[in-house]
C-alpha positions as CSV (number, residue, x, y, z in Angstrom):
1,X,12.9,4.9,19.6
2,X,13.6,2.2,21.8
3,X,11.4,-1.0,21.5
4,X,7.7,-0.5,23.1
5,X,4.4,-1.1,23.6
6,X,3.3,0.0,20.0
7,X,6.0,-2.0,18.5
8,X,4.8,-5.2,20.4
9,X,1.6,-4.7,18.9
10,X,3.2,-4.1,15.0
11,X,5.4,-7.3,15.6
12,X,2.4,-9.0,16.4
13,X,0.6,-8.2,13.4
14,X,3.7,-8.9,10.9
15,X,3.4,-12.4,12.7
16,X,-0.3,-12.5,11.8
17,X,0.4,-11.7,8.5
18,X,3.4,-14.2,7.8
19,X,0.6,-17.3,9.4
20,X,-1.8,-15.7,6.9
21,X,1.0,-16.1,4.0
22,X,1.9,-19.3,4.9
23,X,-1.5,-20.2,4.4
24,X,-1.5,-19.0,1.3
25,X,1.1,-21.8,-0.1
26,X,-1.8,-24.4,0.9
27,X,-4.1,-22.5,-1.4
28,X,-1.9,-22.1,-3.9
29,X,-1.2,-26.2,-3.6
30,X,-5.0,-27.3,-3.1
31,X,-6.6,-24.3,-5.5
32,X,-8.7,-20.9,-4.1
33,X,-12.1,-21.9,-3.2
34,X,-15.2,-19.1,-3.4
35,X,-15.4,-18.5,0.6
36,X,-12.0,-18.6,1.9
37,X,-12.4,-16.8,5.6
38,X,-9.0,-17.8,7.0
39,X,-6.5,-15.6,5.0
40,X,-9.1,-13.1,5.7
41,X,-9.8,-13.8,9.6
42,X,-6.0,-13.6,9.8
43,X,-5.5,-10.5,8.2
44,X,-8.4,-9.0,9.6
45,X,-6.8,-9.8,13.4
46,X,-3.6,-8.4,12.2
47,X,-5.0,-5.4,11.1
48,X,-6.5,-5.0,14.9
49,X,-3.1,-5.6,15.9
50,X,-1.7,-2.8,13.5
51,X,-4.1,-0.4,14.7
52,X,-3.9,-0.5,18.0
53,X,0.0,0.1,17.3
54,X,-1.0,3.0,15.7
55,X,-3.1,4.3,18.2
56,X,-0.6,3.8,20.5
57,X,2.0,5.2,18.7
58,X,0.1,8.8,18.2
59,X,-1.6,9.2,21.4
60,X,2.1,8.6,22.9
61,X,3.5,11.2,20.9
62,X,0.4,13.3,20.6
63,X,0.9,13.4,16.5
64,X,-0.4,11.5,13.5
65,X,2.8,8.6,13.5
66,X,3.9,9.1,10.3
67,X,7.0,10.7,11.1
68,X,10.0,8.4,10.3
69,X,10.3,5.6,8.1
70,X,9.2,2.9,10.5
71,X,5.7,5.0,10.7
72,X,5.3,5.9,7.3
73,X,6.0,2.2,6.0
74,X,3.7,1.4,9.1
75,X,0.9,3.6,8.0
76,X,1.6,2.3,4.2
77,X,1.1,-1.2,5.5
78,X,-2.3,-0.5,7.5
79,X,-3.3,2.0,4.4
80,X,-3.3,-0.9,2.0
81,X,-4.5,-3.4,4.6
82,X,-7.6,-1.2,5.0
83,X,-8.4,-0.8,1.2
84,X,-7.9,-4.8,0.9
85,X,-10.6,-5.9,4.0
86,X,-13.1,-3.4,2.4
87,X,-12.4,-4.9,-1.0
88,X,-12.9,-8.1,0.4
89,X,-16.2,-8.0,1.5
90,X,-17.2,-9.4,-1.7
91,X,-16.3,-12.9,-1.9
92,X,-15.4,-13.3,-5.7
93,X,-12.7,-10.5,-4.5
94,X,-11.3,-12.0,-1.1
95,X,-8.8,-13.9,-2.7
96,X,-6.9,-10.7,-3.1
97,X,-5.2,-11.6,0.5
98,X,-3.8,-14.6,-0.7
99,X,-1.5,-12.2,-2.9
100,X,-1.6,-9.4,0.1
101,X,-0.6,-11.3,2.7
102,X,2.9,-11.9,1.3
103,X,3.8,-8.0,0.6
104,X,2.5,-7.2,3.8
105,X,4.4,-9.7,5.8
106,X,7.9,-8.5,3.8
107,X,7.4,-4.7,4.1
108,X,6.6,-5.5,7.8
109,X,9.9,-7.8,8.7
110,X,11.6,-4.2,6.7
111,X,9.4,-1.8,8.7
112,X,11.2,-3.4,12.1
113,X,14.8,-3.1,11.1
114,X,15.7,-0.4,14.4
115,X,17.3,2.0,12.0
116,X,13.9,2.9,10.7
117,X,12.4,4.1,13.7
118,X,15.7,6.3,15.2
119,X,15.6,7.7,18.9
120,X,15.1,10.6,20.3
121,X,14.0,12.6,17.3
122,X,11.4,15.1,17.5
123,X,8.3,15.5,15.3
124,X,8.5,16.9,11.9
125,X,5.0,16.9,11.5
126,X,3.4,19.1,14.4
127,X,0.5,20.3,12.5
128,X,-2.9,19.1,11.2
129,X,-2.0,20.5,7.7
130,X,1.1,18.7,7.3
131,X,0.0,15.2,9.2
132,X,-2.9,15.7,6.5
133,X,-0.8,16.3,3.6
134,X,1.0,13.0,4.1
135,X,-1.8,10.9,5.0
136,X,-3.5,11.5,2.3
137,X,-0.2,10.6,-0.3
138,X,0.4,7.4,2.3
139,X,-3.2,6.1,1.8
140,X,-3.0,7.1,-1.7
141,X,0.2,4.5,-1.9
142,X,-2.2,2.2,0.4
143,X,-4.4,2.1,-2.9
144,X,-1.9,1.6,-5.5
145,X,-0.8,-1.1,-3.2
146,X,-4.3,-3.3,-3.4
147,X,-4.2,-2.3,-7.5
148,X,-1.4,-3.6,-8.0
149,X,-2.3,-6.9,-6.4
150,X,-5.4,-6.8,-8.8
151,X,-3.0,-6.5,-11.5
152,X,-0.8,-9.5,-10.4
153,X,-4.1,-11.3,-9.9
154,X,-5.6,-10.5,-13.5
155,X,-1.9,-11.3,-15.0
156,X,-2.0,-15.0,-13.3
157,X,-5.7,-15.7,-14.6
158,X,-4.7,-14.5,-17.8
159,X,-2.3,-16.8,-18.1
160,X,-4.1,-19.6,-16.6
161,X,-6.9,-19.2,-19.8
162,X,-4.3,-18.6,-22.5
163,X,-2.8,-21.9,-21.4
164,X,-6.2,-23.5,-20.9
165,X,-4.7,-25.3,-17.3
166,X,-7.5,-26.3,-15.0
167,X,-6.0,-24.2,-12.0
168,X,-7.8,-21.0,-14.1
169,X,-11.4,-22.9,-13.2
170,X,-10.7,-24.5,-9.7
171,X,-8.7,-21.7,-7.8
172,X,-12.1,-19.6,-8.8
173,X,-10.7,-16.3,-9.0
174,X,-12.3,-13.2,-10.0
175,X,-13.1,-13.1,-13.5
176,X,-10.4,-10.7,-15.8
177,X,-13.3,-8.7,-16.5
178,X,-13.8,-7.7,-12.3
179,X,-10.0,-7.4,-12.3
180,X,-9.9,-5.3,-14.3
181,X,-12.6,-2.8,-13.1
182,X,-11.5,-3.0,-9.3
183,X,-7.8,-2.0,-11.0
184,X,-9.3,1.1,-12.6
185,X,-11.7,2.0,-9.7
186,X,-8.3,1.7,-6.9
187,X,-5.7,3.6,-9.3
188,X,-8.5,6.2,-10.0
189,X,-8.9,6.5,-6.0
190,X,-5.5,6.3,-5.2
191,X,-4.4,8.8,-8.0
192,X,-7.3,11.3,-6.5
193,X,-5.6,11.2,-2.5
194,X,-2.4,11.8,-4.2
195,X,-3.8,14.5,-5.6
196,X,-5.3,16.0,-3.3
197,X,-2.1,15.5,-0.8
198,X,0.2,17.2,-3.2
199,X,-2.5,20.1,-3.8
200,X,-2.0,20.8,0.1
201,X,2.0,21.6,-0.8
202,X,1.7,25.3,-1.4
203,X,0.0,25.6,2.0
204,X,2.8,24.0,3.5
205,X,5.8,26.5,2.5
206,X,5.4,28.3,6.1
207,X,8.9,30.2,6.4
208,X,10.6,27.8,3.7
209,X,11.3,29.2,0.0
210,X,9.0,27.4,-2.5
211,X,12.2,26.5,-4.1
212,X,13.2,24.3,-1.1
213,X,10.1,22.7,-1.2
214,X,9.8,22.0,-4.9
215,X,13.5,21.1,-5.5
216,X,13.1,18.6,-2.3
217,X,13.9,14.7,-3.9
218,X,10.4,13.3,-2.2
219,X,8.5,15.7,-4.0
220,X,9.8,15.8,-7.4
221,X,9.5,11.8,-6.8
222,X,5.9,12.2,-5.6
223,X,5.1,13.9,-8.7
224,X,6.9,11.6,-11.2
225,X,4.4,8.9,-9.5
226,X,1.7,11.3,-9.8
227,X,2.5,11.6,-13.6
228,X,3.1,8.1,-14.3
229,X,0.0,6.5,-12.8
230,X,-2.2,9.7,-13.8
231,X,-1.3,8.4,-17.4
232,X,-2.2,4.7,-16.9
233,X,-5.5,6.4,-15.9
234,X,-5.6,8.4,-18.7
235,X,-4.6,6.1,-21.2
236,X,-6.8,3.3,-19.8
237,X,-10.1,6.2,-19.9
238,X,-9.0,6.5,-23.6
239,X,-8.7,3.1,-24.6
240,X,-5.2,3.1,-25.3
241,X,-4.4,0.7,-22.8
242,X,-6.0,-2.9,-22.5
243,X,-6.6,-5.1,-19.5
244,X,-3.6,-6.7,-20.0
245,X,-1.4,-3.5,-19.9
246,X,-3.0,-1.6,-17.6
247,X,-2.4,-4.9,-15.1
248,X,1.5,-4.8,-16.2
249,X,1.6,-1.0,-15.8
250,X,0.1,-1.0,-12.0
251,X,2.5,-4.0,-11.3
252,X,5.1,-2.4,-12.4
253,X,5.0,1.6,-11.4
254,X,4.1,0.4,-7.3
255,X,7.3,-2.0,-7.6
256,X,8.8,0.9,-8.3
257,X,7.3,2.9,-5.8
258,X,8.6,0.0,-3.2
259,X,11.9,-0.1,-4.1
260,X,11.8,4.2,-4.6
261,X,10.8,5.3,-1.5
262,X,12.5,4.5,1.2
263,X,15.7,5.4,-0.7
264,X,14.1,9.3,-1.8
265,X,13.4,10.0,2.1
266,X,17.1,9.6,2.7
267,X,17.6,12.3,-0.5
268,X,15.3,14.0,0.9
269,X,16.0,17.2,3.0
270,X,12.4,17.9,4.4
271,X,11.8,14.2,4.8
272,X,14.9,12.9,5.8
């Protein structure tokens, strides 16, 4: 698709959210303080931004714009963005954007690449079902997203304690403890939407052979994920995992998600 109004509006929120990274470094140089509304004013404006680009986009084609890699990274982005401004609400958890704004500013620059967003396709996704289907799995990916920041977060305080350095007490971030809770309460959240999007599979065969759909690459991928966060869950519930690991673990399986993804839709027959 050729470069429009919607895509004016996307650009402009990447930008917002590279000014918001860049912001970050002086944080990172001067230490977090309790109240910082900047990163978050920024973000929050981007998000506007991002929105209205969305808006756009799906009143334009009359869909849920999700249909191509350029919306589905799109809708990732604004998935996570929306989990993150809830999240930070509560000041002892805003700092969270300081580590957000840097993803969101990369996937962005990747989401624009003009071979993401091809022209003159037609939509896949026609019906409520299936635009339903996938936005639950994106906003379920919009959660891991946030967790896995938590995880980074918890990681770096970690270390700043062991090591006893004095950026652990001035950069005032969230206690391990909080981390840790707003890591199991996001993976738990993100793990049910995925849930319930690949529940809605069956009622998606239409004239396709559930062989088609359950051999497709995106789908045996989305349930690996499914399987491997559903047992840092589990193993977390039982006490089998610690802070620490569960932090590592949510790290770790959305990097892999990230660098999975894109490359699975192009395996992908359905979602190609």
């Amino acid at each position: 698709m050729a470069w429009s109004s919607d895509k004016t509006w996307f650009a402009v929120a990447v930008l917002l959210y590279g000014v918001s990274a860049l912001h970050t470094v002086f944080l990172w140089r001067k230490g977090f303080r309790k109240d910082d509304w900047i990163s978050y004013g920024l973000l929050a404006a981007g998000y506007v931004c991002h929105f209205t680009a969305m808006i756009q986009r799906g009143l334009s084609l009359n869909r849920c714009p999700i249909d191509n890699l350029y919306e589905a990274t799109a809708f990732l982005m604004w998935a996570a963005l929306t989990t993150y401004l809830v999240v930070g609400l509560w000041s002892r958890l805003r700092f969270i954007g300081a580590f957000a704004s840097p993803m969101l500013f990369a996937v962005g620059v990747f989401a624009l690449f003009p071979k993401l967003d091809p022209a003159g396709e037609g939509p896949r996704y026609e019906n409520g079902p299936v635009s339903l289907h996938a936005a639950l799995i994106l906003l379920g990916y919009g959660a891991f997203g946030v967790a896995s920041i938590a995880g980074v977060m918890y990681l770096t305080q970690e270390h700043n304690l062991k090591f006893r350095k004095t950026l652990a007490i001035q950069s005032l971030l969230p206690s391990i403890q909080r981390l840790e809770r707003v890591n199991t309460r996001l993976l738990l959240i993100g793990w049910a939407l995925l849930t319930g999007g690949l529940a809605m599979a069956p009622l998606l065969l239409g004239e396709r052979s559930p062989r088609e759909v359950y051999a497709d690459a995106k789908f045996l991928w989305s349930v690996l994920v499914w399987l491997l966060y559903g047992g840092l869950v589990a193993l977390h519930w039982r006490h089998r995992l610690n802070g620490h690991r569960l932090a590592l673990g949510s790290a770790t399986v959305f990097a892999f998600v990230l660098l999975t993804f894109w490359g699975t839709n192009l395996l992908s027959g359905l979602h190609q």
